[in-house]
Each structure stands twice: as C-alpha cells, then as structure tokens.
VEXZA-44552 format. One record per residue (C-alpha): x, y, z; residue number from 0; residue in one letter; chain. Coordinates in Angstrom, 2 decimals. Layout:
BEGIN
<<X Y Z> NUM 'A' 'A'>
...
REM end
This chain:
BEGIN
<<21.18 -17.69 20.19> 0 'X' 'A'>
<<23.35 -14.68 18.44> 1 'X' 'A'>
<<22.01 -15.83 15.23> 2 'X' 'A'>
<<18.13 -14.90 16.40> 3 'X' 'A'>
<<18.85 -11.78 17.92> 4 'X' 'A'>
<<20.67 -10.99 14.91> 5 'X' 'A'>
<<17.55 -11.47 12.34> 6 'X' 'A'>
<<15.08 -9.93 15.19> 7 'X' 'A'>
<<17.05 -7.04 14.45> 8 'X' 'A'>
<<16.70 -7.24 10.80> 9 'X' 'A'>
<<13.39 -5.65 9.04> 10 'X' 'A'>
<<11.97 -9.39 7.95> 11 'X' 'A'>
<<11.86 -10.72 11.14> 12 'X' 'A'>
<<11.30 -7.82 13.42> 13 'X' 'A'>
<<8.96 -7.99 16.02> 14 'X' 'A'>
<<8.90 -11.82 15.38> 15 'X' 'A'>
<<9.14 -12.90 18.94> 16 'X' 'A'>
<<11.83 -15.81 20.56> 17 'X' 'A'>
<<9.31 -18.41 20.73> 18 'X' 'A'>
<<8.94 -18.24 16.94> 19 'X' 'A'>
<<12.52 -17.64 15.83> 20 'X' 'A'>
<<13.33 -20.77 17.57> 21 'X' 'A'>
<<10.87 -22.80 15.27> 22 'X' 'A'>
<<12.07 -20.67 11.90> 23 'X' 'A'>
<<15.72 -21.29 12.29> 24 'X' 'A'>
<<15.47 -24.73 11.55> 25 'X' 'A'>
<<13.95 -23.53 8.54> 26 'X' 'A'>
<<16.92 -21.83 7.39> 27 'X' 'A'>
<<19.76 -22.82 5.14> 28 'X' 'A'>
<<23.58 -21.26 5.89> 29 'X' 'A'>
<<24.75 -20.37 2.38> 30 'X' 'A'>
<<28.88 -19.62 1.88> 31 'X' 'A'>
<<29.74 -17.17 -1.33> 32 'X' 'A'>
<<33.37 -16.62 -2.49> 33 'X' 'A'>
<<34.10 -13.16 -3.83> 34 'X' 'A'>
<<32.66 -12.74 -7.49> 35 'X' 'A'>
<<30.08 -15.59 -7.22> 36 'X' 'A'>
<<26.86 -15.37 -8.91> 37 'X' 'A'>
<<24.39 -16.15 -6.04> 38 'X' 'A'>
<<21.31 -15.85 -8.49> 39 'X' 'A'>
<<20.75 -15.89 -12.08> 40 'X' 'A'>
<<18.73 -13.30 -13.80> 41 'X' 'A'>
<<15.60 -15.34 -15.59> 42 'X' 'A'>
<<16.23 -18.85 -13.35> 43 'X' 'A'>
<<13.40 -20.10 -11.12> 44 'X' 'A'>
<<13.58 -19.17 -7.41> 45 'X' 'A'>
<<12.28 -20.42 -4.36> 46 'X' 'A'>
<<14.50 -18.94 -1.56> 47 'X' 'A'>
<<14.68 -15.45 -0.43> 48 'X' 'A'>
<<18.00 -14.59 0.97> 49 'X' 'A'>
<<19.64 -12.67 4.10> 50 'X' 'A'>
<<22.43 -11.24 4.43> 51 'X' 'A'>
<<25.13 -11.99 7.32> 52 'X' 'A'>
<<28.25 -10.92 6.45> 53 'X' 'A'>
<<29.51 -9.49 3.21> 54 'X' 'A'>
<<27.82 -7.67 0.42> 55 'X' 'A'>
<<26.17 -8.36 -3.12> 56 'X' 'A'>
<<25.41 -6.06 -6.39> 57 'X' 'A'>
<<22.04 -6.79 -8.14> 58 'X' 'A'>
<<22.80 -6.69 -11.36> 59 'X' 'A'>
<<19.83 -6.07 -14.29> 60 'X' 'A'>
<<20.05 -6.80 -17.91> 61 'X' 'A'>
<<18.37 -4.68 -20.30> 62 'X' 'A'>
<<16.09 -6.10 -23.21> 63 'X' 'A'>
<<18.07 -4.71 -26.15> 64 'X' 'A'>
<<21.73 -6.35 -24.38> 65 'X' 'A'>
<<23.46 -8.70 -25.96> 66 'X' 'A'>
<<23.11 -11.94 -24.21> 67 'X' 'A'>
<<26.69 -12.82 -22.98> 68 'X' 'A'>
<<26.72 -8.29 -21.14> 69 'X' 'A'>
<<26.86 -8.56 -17.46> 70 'X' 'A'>
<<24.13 -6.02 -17.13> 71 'X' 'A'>
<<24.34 -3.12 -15.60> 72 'X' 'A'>
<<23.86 -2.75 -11.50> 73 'X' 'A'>
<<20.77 -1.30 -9.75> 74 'X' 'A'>
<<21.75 -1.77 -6.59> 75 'X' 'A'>
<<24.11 -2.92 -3.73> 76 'X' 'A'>
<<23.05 -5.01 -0.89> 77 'X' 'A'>
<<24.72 -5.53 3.06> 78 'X' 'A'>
<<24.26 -7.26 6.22> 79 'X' 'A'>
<<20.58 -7.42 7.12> 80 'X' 'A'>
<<19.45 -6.53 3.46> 81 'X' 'A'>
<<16.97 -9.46 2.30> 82 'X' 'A'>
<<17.13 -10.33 -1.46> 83 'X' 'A'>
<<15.28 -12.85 -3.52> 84 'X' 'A'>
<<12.13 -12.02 -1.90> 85 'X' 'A'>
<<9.82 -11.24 -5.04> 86 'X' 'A'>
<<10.15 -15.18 -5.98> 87 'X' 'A'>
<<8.38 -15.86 -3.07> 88 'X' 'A'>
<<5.58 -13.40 -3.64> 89 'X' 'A'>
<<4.95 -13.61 -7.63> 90 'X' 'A'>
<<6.27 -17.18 -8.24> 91 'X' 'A'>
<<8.08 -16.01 -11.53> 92 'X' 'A'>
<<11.71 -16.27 -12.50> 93 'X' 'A'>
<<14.22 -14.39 -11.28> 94 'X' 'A'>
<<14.18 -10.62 -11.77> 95 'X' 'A'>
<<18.05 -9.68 -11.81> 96 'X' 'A'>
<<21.84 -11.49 -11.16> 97 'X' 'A'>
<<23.14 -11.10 -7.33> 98 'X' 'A'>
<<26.75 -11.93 -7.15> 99 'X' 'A'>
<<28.95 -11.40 -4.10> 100 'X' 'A'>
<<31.46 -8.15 -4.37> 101 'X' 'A'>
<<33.18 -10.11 -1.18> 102 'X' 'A'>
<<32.99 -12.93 0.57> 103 'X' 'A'>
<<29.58 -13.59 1.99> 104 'X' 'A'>
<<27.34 -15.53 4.26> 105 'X' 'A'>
<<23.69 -15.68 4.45> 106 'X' 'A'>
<<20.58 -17.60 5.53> 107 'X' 'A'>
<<18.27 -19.05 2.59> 108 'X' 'A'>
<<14.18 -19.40 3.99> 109 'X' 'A'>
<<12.61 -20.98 1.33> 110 'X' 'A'>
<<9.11 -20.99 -0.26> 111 'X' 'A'>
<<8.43 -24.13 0.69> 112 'X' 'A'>
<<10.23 -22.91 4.31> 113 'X' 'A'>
<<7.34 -19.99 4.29> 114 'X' 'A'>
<<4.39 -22.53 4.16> 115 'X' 'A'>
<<5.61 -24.01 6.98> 116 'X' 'A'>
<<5.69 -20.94 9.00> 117 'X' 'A'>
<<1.93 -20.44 7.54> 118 'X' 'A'>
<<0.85 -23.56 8.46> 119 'X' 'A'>
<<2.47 -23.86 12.40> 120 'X' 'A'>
<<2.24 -19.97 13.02> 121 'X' 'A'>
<<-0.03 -17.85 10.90> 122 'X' 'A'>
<<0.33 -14.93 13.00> 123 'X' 'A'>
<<4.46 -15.03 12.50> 124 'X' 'A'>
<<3.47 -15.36 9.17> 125 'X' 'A'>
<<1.47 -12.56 8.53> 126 'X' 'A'>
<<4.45 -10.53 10.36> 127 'X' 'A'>
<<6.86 -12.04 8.29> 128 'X' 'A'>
<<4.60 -11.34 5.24> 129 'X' 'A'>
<<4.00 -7.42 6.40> 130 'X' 'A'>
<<7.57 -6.55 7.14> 131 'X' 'A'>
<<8.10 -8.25 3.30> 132 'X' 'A'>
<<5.64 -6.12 1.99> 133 'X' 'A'>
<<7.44 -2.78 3.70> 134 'X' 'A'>
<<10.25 -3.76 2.56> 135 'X' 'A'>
<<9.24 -3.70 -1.04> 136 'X' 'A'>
<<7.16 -0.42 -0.49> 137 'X' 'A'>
<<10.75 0.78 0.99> 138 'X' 'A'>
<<12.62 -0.26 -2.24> 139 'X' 'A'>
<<9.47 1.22 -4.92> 140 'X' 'A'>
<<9.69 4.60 -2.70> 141 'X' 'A'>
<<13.54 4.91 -3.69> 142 'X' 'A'>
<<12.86 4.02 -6.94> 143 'X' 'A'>
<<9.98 6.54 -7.69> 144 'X' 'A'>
<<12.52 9.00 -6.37> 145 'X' 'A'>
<<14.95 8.08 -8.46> 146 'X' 'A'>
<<12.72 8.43 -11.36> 147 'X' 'A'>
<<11.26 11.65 -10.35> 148 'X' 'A'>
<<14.86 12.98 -10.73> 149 'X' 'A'>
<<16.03 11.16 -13.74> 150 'X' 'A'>
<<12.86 12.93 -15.42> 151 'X' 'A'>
<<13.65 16.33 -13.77> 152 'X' 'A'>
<<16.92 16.35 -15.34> 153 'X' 'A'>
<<15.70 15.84 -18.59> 154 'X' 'A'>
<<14.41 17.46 -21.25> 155 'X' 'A'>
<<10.76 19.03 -21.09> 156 'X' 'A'>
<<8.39 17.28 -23.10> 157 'X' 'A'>
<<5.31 19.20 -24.84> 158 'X' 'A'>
<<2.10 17.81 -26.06> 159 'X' 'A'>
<<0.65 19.55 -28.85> 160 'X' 'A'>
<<-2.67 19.72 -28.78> 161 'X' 'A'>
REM end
C-alpha cells in the first residue's frame, strides 16, 4: 500500500482515511509521459484531474493575440504531489493551458466520472476530496494575486484625472 500512503500525504487526499483510499484507487488510472510530451492540450475537453508521482510538468498558457502554431509562454512548473487538471472537474469547460512533461513522468488520472463515484459510495470522502480541491485553488489564486500585486508595483503609476 506505498501508493496510498503516498497520496494521503499529498494535499487532495489528505486526511482521506485507509478505508477510503482503498475504494479510490481502483478509481485511478497510472499514466506514463516521455520527456517533452504534451499531457494536455490548451482548449481540449477534460475530464481527469492529474497527480503527480514522479517527474515534473510546465503549464504552459497561450495568449489571445499569439499566433496559433507559439508554444505559449509558461506560468508555472509542477512536481511530485502537485495535482493538475483539476478546474475541468469543477467548471466543466475546456482546458485552460498545455501541460507537457520537462522529464519523464508518472501520474495517477481520477476522473470526473471517477469523482461521482466517490460522491455516490462516500459523500463524506467526497466533500474532503472536494475541500482540499478548493484549498488548493485558493493556494494557487493567493500566489497569483501576489504576483500581480508586484507586477503592478513595479510599474508605472497611473493617475485619474478628475
């Protein structure tokens, strides 16, 4: 049972007890990813949030005024434990940004359809599952309001006339 104390280590699945990680790894998919392999597609439809096992991944972002065929530029870089993926599950749209591997790496899929099952055998995994999610993205908006804070700080002052 490596592989459950592993993810009961990891933010989306702590505090979810043995009893329940032994009914949600059947629900997962082991996923193999060769150095340089696009994992997700910016604009594709998801269903599967992702963990990582071993390895690391970029998240790569295209702006709106980029010529098609640009990689994008990156916005982040993900390692072991780091979930990605996860906003599919929440908002149902397309994918938000390109994930490829920057070495090789292995990680566990849980999809959408994976997720309902949890709600439907085990709604109070679910709701754990659901909360450490939603910290997770409150983690990732924190760093990013930082981030902006300081991008604006460095620039320019801007007046209003009035």
């Amino acid at each position: 049972m490596e592989t459950v104390a592993f993810l009961q280590q990891q933010p989306l699945f702590g505090g979810v007890d043995d009893r329940a990680m032994g009914c949600i790894l059947p629900l997962l998919r082991e996923l193999s990813f060769a150095a340089g392999e696009v994992i997700v597609h910016e604009g594709e439809e998801g269903d599967s949030l992702f963990v990582i096992c071993r390895g690391c991944v970029e998240i790569v972002k295209s702006s709106s005024d980029s010529a098609h065929d640009e990689p994008g530029k990156r916005i982040a870089t993900l390692g072991v434990g780091d979930v990605f993926g996860e906003m599919e599950l929440i908002d149902m749209q397309c994918r938000s940004a390109t994930v490829r591997a920057l070495e090789p790496v292995s990680a566990l899929a849980l999809s959408n359809g994976g997720l309902f099952q949890i709600y439907e055998s085990d709604l109070p995994t679910f709701a754990l599952i659901v909360l450490n999610l939603a910290r997770e993205l409150s983690r990732r908006l924190r760093r990013l309001d930082e981030l902006a804070a300081r991008t604006n700080a460095s620039a320019e002052p801007q007046t209003v006339d009035g």
